[in-house]
N, C-alpha and C positions, 0 to 999 in steps of 0.2 A: 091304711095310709100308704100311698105309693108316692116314692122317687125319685124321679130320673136324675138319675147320673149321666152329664155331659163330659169327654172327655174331649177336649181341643186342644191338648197339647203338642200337636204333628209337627211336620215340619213339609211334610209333600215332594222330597230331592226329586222323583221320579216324573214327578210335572214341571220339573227346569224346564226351559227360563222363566212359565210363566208364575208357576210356583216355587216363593222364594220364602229365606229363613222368617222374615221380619212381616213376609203376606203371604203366610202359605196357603195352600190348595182351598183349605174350610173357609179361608174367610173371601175367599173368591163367586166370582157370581158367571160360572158358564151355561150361558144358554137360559138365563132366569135372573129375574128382579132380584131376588135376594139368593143370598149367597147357603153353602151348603150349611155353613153354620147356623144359620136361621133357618133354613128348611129342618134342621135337627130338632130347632129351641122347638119350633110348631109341631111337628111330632112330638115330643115331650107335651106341650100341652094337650094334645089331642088324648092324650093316656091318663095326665093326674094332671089336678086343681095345684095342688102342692110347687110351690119355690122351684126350681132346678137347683143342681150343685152341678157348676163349670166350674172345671179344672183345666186352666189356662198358664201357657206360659208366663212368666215376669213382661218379656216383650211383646206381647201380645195382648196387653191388657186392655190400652184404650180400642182397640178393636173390639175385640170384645164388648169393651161397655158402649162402644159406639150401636154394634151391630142388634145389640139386644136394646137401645134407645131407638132404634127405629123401630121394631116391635111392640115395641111398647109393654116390655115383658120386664118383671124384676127375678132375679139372680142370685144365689150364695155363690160368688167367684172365689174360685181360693188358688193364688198365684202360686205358681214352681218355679224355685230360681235356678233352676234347670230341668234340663231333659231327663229326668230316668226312665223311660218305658212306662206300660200300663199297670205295672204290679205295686209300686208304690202309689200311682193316682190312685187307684181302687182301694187301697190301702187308706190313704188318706180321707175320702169322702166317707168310707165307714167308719172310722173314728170321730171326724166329725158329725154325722146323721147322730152316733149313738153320744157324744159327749157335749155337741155344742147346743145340738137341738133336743137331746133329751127323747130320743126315738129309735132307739136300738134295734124295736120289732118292726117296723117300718119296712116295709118291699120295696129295694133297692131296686132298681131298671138301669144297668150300665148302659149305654152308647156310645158310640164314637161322633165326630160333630162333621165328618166331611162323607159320609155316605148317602147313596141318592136310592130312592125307592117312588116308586110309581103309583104305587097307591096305599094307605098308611091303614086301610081297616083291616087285612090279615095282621097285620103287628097288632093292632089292639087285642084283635081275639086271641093272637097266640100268648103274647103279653098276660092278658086278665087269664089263662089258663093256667101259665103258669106260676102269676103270684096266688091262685087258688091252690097251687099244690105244694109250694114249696113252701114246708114247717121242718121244724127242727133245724137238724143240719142239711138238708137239700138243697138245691142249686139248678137254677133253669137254665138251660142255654136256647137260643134261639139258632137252628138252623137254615138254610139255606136252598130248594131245590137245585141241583146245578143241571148246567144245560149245556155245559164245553167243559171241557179236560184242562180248567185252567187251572196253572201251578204255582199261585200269587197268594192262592186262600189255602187254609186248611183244611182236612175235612174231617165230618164225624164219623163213627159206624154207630149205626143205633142197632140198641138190642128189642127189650119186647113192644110190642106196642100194645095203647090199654087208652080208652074212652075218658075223656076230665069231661068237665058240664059245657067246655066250651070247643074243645075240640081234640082230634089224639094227640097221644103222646105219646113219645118212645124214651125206655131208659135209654143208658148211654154205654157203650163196650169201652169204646179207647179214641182218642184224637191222634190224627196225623199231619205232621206239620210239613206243608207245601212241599208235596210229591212230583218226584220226575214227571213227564209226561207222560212218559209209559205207562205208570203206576195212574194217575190221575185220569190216564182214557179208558184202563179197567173199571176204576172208583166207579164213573158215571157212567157205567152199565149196567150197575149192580143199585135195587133204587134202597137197599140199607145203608148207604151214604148218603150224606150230606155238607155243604160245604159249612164249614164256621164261621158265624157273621162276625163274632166278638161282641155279640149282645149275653148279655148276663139279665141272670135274675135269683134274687136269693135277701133274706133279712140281713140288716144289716150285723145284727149279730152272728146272723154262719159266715158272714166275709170275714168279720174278724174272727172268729174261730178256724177258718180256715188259714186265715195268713199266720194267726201262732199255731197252727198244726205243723204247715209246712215251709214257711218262712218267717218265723222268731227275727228277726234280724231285720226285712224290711219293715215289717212293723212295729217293731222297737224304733227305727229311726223315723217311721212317721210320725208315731204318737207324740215325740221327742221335738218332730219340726212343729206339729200341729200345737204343743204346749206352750213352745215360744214363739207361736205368730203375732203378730204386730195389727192391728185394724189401720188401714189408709185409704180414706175416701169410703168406697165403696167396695173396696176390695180387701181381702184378708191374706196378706205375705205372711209363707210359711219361714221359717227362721231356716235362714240361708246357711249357714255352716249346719247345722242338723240334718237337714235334707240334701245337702251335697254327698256328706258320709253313705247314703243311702246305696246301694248296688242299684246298677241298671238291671231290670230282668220286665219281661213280659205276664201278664196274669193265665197267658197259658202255660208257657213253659212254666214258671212259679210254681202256677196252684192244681190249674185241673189235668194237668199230665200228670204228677204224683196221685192227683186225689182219684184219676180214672185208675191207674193203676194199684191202688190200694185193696180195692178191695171189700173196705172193712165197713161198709153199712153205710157210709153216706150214699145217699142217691143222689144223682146226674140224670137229670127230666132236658128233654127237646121237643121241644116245638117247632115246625115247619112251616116256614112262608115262602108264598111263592107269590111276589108281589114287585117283579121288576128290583128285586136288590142288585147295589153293585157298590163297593168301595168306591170306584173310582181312584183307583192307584197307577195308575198307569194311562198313558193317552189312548190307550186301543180300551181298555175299561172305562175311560172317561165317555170315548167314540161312540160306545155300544150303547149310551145314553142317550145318543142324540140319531134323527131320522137320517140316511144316507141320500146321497143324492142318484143319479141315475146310472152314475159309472162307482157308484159304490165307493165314492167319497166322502167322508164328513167334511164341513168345515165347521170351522171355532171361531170364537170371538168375535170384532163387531169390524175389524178391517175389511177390507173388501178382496176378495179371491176367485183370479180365473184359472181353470184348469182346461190345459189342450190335449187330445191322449193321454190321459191322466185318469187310473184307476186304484182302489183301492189301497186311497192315501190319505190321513189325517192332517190337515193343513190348519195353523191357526196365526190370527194376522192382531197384533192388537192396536193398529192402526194402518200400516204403510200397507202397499199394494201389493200381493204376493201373486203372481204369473208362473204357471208349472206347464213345460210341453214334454210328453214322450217319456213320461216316468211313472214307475207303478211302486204300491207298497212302501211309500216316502210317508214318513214324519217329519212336517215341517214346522217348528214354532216359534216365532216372531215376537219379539218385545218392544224394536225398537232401538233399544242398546244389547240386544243377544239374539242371534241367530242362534237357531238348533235345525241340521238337516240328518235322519238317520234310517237306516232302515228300518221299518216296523219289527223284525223279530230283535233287533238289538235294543228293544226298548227297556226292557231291564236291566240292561249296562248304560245307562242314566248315571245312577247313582256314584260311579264310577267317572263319568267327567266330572261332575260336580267335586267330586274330590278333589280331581286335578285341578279344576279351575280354582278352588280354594287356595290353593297354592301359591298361585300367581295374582289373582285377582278376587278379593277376598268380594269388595261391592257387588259386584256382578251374579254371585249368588247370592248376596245377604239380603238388599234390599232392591224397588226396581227404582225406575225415575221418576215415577210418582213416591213418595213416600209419605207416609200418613201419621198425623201428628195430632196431639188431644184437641187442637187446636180448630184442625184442619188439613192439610196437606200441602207438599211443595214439589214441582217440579222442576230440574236442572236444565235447561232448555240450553246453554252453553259453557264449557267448561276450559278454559285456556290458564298457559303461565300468566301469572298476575291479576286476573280479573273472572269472574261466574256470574250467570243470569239466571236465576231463578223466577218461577211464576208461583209464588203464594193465594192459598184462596183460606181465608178463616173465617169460618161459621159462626149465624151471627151469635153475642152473647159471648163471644169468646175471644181470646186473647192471648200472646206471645208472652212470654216470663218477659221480668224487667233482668236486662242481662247487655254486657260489652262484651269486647272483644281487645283482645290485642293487638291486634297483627290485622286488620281491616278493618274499613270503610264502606259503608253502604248508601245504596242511594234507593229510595223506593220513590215507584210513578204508582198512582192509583187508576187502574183499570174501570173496576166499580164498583160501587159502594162506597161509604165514609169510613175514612180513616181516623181514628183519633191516637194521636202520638205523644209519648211521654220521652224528652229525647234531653237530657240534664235535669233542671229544674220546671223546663217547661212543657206546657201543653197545646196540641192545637190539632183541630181539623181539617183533612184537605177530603174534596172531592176528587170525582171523576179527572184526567188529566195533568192534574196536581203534584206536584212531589214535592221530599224532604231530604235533606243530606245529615248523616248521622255520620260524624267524625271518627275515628279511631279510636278505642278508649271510654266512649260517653256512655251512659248506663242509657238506656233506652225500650220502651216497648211501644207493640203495636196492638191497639184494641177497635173493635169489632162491636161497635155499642149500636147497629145499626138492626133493621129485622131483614136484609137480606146478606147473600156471601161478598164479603170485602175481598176483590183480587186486586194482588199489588205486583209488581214488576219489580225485583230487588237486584241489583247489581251492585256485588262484591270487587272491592280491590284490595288487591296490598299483597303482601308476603307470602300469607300460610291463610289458606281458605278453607282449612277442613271443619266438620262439623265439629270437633274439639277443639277450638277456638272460643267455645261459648263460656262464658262466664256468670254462671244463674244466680242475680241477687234475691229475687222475689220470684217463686212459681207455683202458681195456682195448684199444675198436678202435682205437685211436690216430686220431681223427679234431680236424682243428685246430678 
């Protein structure tokens, strides 16, 4: 019985603007119909018949259940009411494989849910190799051929090498975490290196042996969140004060840097693929994904982009017109409401305005102007003192909570589809060109009883028009 473990907890800062907290990098679709996170879930099926376990943020949930409904895929989602790193996820889905589903022996396959690979049968073989080897307390890791001195990954040294029924294997000496450049243009001279995907493989009983070997603590507080989770809808919330107490830490740092450096009899097995891998963490990672053009340009996204004497620059548009003359080695990325212009090699001081702009302008990284709702999605098409326009599209089947407001007044035009509105005590339908004015105060919703998308045109006035103005009498997602 094999696993997969999806981990989609990211956040992506280094792909700002277009990667943001509430849509980050995974749930994005560069360059492809579906986004990284479904290119994960399909890898995941390609390996085991078995469920997935996605370990998803709290806010990130309807995405989630959106993205795996286009699929057509079912899911064990188990929400995070925060961020702690991979060492508690991992933590988490082994306790649950071994207590909720009763399959402790079961070959866990960790993943991450926003990495891109080019062809998925060396992961199978290296995969089926090493859940063939790995009993007891052993631990597979899946490495990496590297092919550039990049300083973003980590990497392995492998020790001996030795024949499985599916392909070699190397034990493991020690990991190194994201090496100078110096240090990382030696690495990839030397071919007993390899970079580290952060694919695991092991039962789910050696993960939790391993986390009470060498983190009693995070695992204590998972077990602890996982005991007082809550079931909602389709998803399973970990008990939020439990899992906050949790430490942030990585399941590298955690587990396999103590358990490499131990010594004492566990084996650490790697498998080799060379299969087009790449996180995709960075836009020049992202870039190397995608075919260049003739002056050794990528572009991104679906805007449209001209370049004049313009070489070896990453440009993405995700709608308006971007025009470049007489510049080289420019990251340029376009949302719309955020410009980003930087040099390619300061791409990992990213992370670093995002900070800053936190500061000032909290929206701007959190969510973009589309923003995506169980419902549907909305975008802010104008924003002034006293008054907002927004463009609403709800899918069909679906529906707005019944909810006021205090402090405004709305007025929706119907674009297309049927509207059916519940705005006091009454109800009624408007078509195409059609509107409704909903007063200050009136409990009200908007439903979507139609089989295609209802877009409406909603213009906000009054006082205070932030999203915290809503007032949820009735909601479907049940969100507070």
């Amino acid at each position: 019985m094999l696993v997969p473990v999806i981990l989609a907890g990211g956040s992506g800062t280094r792909l700002w603007p277009v990667s943001r907290e509430l849509h980050p990098k995974q749930f994005l679709r560069f360059g492809s119909d579906i986004s990284f996170f479904q290119q994960s879930i399909l890898r995941a099926g390609s390996l085991s018949e078995e469920k997935p376990i996605v370990m998803a943020s709290e806010d990130h949930r309807f995405l989630v259940a959106e993205q795996l409904r286009e699929l057509g895929v079912e899911a064990h989602i188990i929400l995070e009411p925060c961020g702690r790193n991979t060492a508690p996820s991992i933590a988490v889905a082994s306790a649950y494989l071994s207590e909720s589903l009763n399959a402790p022996n079961a070959v866990m396959v960790v993943m991450a849910s926003d990495h891109v690979m080019e062809d998925v049968n060396p992961l199978q073989v290296a995969v089926n190799a090493l859940a063939s080897e790995v009993v007891g307390e052993s631990i597979g890791v899946l490495g990496v051929q590297p092919d550039h001195p990049a300083t973003g990954y980590g990497y392995i040294q492998c020790g001996e090498a030795f024949e499985s029924r599916h392909c070699e294997l190397w034990s493991v000496e020690r990991f190194i975490e994201k090496p100078p450049v110096e240090l990382a243009s030696e690495l990839i001279k030397d071919p007993g290196y390899a970079w580290n995907s952060g694919m695991f493989v092991a039962t789910g009983d050696t993960f939790l042996q391993l986390f009470s070997r060498y983190c009693p603590d995070i695992l204590q507080a998972c077990v602890g969140a996982l005991e007082g989770a809550s079931r909602d809808l389709d998803f399973l919330r970990l008990d939020q004060s439990g899992f906050t107490q949790c430490r942030s830490d990585s399941f590298d740092y955690a587990v396999m840097e103590p358990l490499s450096a131990a010594a004492d009899g566990v084996g650490i097995l790697m498998a080799r693929i060379d299969n087009g891998w790449s996180d995709a963490g960075s836009w020049s990672a992202l870039a190397a994904t995608q075919p260049p053009t003739g002056d050794s340009n990528v572009l991104l996204g679906h805007g449209e982009v001209v370049c004049e004497q313009t070489r070896d620059s990453v440009i993405h548009s995700s709608g308006r017109l971007i025009a470049t003359l007489g510049v080289n080695n420019l990251l340029i990325a376009d949302t719309g409401d955020a410009l980003l212009v930087a040099e390619r090699s300061c791409e990992q001081e990213i992370k670093t305005v995002v900070q800053r702009l936190r500061q000032h302008n909290v929206g701007v990284t959190r969510e973009h102007v589309r923003v995506h709702r169980p419902w549907g999605f909305y975008e802010t098409l104008d924003d002034a003192v006293g008054f907002k326009v927004k463009r609403l599209c709800v899918h069909p089947g679906e529906r707005l909570s019944l909810q006021k407001h205090e402090h405004r007044a709305e007025h929706w035009i119907v674009v297309s589809g049927v509207a059916t509105t519940q705005i006091g005590g009454d109800t009624h339908e408007f078509g195409a060109n059609e509107s409704v004015f909903v007063p200050c105060g009136v409990p009200h919703a908007l439903i979507n009883q139609g089989a295609e998308d209802l877009v409406v045109i909603e213009v906000q006035t009054g006082s205070r028009l932030s999203e915290d103005d809503i007032v949820r009498l009735d909601d479907p997602y049940h969100r507070s």
